[in-house]
N, C-alpha and C positions, 0 to 999 in steps of 0.2 A: 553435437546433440541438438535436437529439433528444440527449437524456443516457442513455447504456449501463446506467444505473441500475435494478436490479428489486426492489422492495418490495414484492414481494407475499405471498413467505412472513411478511415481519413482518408484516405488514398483517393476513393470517390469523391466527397467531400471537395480536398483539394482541387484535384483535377477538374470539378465541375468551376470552382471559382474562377479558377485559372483561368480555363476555356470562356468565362463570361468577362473577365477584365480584358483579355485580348479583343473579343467580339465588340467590346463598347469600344476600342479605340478606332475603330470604321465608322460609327457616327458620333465622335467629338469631333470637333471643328480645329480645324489645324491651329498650331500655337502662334500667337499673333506679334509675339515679341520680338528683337532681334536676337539671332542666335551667336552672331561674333564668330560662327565657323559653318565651313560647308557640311550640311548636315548626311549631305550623299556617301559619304564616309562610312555611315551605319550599314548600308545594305553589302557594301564589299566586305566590311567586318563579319553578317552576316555568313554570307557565304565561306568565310574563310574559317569560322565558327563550325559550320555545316561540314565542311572538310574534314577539321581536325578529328569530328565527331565519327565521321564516316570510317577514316583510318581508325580511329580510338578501338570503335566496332569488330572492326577487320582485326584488328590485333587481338582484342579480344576472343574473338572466335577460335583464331587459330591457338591463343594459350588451350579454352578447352578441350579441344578438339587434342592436345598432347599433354590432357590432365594435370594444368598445370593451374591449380584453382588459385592463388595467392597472385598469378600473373592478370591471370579471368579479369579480377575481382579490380587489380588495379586500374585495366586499360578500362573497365567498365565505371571505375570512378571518375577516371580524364574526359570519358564520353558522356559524365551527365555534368561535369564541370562545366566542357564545352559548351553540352547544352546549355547550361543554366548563363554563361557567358552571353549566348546567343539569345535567348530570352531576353535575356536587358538592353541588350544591343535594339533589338527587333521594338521594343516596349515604348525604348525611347526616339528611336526612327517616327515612329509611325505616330507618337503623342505629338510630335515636332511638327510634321507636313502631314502635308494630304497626300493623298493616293496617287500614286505615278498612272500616269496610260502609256498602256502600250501603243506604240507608231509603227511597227513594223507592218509589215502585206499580209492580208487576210486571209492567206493557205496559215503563214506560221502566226499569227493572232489563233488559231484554232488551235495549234498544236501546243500553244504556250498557256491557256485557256485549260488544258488538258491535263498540262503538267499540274499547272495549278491547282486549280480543281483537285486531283487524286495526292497532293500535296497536302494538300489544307486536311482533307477528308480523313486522311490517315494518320497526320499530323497530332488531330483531335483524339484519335483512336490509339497513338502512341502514350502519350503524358501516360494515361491510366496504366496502364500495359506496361510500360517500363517499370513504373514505379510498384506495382505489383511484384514484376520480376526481379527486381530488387532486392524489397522488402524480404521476398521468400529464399531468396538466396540466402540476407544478412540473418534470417532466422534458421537458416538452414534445414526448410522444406524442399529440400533435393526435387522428391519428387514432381510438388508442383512448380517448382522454378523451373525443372526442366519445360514440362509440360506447356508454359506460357511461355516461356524463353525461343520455343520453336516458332511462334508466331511473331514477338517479338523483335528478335532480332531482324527478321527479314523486311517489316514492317520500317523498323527504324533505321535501317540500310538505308531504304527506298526514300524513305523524308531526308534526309540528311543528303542523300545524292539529289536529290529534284528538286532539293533546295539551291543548291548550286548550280542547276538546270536553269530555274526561272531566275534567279540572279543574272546570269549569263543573257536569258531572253530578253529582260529587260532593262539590264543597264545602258544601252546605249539611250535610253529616253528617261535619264533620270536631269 
């Protein structure tokens, strides 16, 4: 039974905040304290966060796709867990140090540059979009869950794989 329930101003709301505390930790100033452990730790968690997420995904798709909505609904719980793992992972990497540069040869600085870029960009574009499709699942507006769900999915496939893309590109200059 559809629930009268609308979250989409929080949903916005949220996702705008969200998007503006990650934004300000690009200009704080790296943490100046000692940390007692190597903090490069975070970006492999990261990525391995980004994994979990990716297969979460995958599984999930193929529960719906063999109408298996109680399966759906799990793997889609473990894929925002991850996520949410990976957001604090990510929060506190990046509150810790400063920004890594890339070292590698300036054909794959473009290509890494690219990933990045269309990373970040969809990235932003996911939070809202998930949480959307969520919400309308858990309320059980079929139709528009589906509806958003078609873009969604393929959207946060691609962040969760390029996540582990630019991991890759960049760890050896951490």
């Amino acid at each position: 039974m559809e629930t009268k329930r609308n979250f989409t101003g929080a949903i916005i709301v949220f996702s705008l905040i969200l998007i503006a505390i990650i934004a300000c930790l690009f200009f704080l100033p790296g943490y100046e304290g000692q940390l007692g452990f190597d903090a490069t730790i975070f970006p492999l968690l990261n990525a391995i966060f980004n994994c979990f997420t990716f297969v979460f995904l995958l599984l999930s798709l193929f529960a719906i796709k063999k109408k298996n909505i109680t399966v759906h609904r799990n793997w889609v719980f473990a894929a925002f867990g991850s996520t949410a793992l990976f957001l604090i992972s990510y929060v506190i990497y990046h509150y810790l140090t400063e920004p890594t540069k890339f070292g590698g040869p300036v054909w794959l600085k473009y290509v890494y540059f690219f990933v990045l870029l269309t990373h970040v960009l969809l990235a932003i574009v996911n939070v809202p979009l998930a949480l959307l499709t969520m919400a309308s699942g858990l309320t059980r507006k079929v139709a528009r869950h589906r509806k958003i769900a078609r873009w969604t999915m393929p959207i946060w496939l691609y962040v969760s794989a390029t996540g582990v893309v630019v991991y890759l590109l960049i760890s050896p200059y951490y």
